[in-house]
C-alpha angles and dihedrals in degrees: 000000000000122000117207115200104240121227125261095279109009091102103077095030093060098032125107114009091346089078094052088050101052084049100051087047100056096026105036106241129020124183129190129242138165090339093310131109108223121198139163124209131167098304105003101091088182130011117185117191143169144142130223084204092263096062140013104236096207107186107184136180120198142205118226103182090071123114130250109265090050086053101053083044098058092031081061110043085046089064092046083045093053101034095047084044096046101031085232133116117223097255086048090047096044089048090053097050087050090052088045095053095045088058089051093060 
């Protein structure tokens, strides 16, 4: 399980139905349960997510037998997942988990 830092302001705006419907809409169909939002998509062959308004909590299992091309196309609509949910380009996301990692130590 990963957790992305949300941007100041994103939290209210993807919790409750907004978050099934951002998934739905990069990933094709998105259902709810237990307070998760569950998708597959090329390669992911699950993808678990939720807020608790502070951070997005993202749990994936992939699938590695999967060509190439399914591969750079999930990889893709992962990142424009991530980046539209957190508010955060990859660059940005990979620089505050270093800094967050360099605080834990």
């Amino acid at each position: 399980m990963q957790s992305y830092e949300l941007k100041r302001g994103l939290g209210k705006r993807i919790e409750g139905g907004n978050l099934k419907a951002l998934v739905a809409s990069i990933f094709g169909a998105a259902e709810e349960s237990g307070g998760k939002i569950l998708a597959q998509y090329g390669a992911l062959e699950k993808l678990a997510t939720w807020t608790d308004g502070k951070s997005l909590f993202v749990d994936t299992l992939m699938d590695p037998r999967v060509g190439d091309d399914v591969a750079r196309s999930t990889i893709a609509k992962y990142n424009r997942f991530l980046e539209q949910a957190t508010g955060y380009t990859a660059k940005e996301r990979s620089k505050r988990a270093q800094e967050k990692a360099k605080t834990k130590t």
